[in-house]
N, C-alpha and C positions, 0 to 999 in steps of 0.2 A: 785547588791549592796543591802545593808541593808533595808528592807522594800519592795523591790519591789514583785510580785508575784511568787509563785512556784508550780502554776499549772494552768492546763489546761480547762477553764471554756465555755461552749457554752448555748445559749439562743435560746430559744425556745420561740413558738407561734403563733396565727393567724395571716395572713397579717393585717399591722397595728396595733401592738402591741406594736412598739415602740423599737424593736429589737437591729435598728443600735446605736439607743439614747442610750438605757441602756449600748451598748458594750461601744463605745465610754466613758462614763462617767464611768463606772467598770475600765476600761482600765487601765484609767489616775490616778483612783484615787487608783491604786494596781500597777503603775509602770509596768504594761503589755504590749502587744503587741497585736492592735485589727487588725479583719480577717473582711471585710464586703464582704457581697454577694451581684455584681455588678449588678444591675436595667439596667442604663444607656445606655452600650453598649449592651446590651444583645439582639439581631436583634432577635430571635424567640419567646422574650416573647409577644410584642404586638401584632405579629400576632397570638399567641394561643389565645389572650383574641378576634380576631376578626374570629378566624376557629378555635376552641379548638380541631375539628374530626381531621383536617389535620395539627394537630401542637403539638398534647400535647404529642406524644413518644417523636420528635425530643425534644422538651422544658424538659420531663424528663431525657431525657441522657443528654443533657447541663446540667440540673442542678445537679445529680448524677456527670458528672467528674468534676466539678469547688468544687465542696461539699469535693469529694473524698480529690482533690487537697490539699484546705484547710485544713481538717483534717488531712493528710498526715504530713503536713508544722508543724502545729500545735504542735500534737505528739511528733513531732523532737524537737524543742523550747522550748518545756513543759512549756511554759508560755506565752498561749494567750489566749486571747478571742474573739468569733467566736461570728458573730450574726445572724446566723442558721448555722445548720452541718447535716452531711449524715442519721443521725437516725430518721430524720423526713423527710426525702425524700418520702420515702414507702409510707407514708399517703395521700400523693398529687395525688401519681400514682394508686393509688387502687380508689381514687376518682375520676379519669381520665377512669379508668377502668370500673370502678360501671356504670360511666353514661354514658358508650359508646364512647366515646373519645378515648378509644385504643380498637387492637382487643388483643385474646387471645396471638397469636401470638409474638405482640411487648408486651404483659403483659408478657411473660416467658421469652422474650429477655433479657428485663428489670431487672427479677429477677435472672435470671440465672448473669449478670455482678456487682449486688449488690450483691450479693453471693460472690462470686471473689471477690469483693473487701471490704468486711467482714474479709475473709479470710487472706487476705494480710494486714490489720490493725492489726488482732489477733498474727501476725507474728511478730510484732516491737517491741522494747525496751520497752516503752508505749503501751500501746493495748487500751487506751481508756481513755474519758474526764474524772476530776476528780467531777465536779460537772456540772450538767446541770441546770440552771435556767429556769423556767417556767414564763411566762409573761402572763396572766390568766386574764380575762375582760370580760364581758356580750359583745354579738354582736353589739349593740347600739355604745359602746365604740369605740371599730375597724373600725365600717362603717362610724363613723364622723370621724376619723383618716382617713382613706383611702379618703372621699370626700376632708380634707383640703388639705394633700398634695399635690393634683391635679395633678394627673398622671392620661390622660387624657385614657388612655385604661382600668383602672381601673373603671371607673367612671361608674354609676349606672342610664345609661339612654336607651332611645329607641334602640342605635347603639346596646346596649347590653343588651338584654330584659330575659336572664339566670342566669345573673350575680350574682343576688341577691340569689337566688336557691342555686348559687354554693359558696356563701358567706356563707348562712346558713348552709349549709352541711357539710363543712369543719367545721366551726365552732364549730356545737354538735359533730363532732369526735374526739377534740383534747383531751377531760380530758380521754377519752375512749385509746386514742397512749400514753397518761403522762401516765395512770395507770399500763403500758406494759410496757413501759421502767426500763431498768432495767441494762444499760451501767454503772452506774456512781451513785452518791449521788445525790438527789436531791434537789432544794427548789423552792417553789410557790413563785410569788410576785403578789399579787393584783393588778391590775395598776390602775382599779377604784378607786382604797383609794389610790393614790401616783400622784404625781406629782413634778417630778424631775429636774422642772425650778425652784422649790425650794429648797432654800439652807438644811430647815428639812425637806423634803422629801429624798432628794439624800443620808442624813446623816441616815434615817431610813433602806433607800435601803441597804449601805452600811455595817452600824450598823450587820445587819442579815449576808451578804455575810460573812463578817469575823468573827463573830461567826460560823458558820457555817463550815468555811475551820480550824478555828483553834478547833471544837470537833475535824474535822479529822486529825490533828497535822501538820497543812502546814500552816506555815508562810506566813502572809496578814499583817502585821502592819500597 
């Protein structure tokens, strides 16, 4: 119908960023259809955060085929919004790799079936998001996000004395994966300067999304 979205948008950024919230709230407010990436049921990720050696290929190929899934879905619908997608999976697993977490082995496994499934994207009617949003914040920001939500394997105490290490790291390598990307239109949003429990903050978010989509001539009323 009139007003609702006509294209395909994914969000990006460090855990705790604020991901689901923005899809959610994009979603609704462009008539979309949002895509979240399930925490919940997800049985390997608690135990990567408690054996990240004997957990984190299994937890990257989970998260690579639900990622896949998504985008798959997406592509075909051409009007959702994702709150993370397949082009930022890499970065997790090369940080898995960096700190020994995987061996060489499951690292070419890995790349050899995101390869494939590259390939089979590039292959569809849609071949890729039209814009990606960037959810961009100083560390400080994230780690009080990640403490309130209180997800308890996350959490930054003696159980998990690396944590914070592998918080930082990931963290200074995201503007370095933004600067490489190169799928799709981009836009940054500050989340330091926003806050989307208010009503002019969500209209500032918004304000940007659809300028944005209509330079690229796609309909967001």
């Amino acid at each position: 119908m009139e007003g609702e979205l006509q294209a395909v948008i994914v969000l990006a950024g460090m855990i705790g960023a604020g991901k689901s919230t923005y899809t959610e709230m994009i979603a609704k407010e462009l008539g979309s259809k949002p895509f979240y990436e399930s925490v919940d049921d997800n049985r390997i990720l608690e135990m990567f955060y408690e054996d990240p050696k004997r957990w984190a290929f299994a937890l990257q190929i989970h998260f690579l085929n639900t990622r896949f899934k998504s985008i798959k879905k997406a592509l075909v619908d051409r009007h959702n919004v994702l709150d993370r997608s397949i082009y930022e999976d890499a970065l997790f697993t090369q940080i898995n790799y960096e700190t020994g977490h995987m061996s060489d082995a499951e690292m070419d496994t890995y790349l050899s079936l995101l390869d494939n499934m590259m390939e089979e994207l590039d292959g569809m009617p849609k071949k890729a998001p039209d814009l990606l949003v960037y959810l961009r914040g100083p560390l400080d920001i994230h780690l009080d996000r990640i403490q309130r939500r209180g997800r308890e394997f996350e959490q930054i105490d003696d159980q998990n004395p690396g944590l914070l290490d592998y918080y930082k790291n990931l963290h200074s390598r995201y503007d370095e994966w933004f600067k490489s990307y190169n799928k799709s239109e981009t836009l940054i949003l500050q989340i330091d300067q926003l806050d989307i429990e208010k009503e002019e903050d969500r209209q500032k978010v918004m304000t940007q999304i659809r300028e944005k989509l209509d330079k690229m001539n796609i309909p967001a009323k």
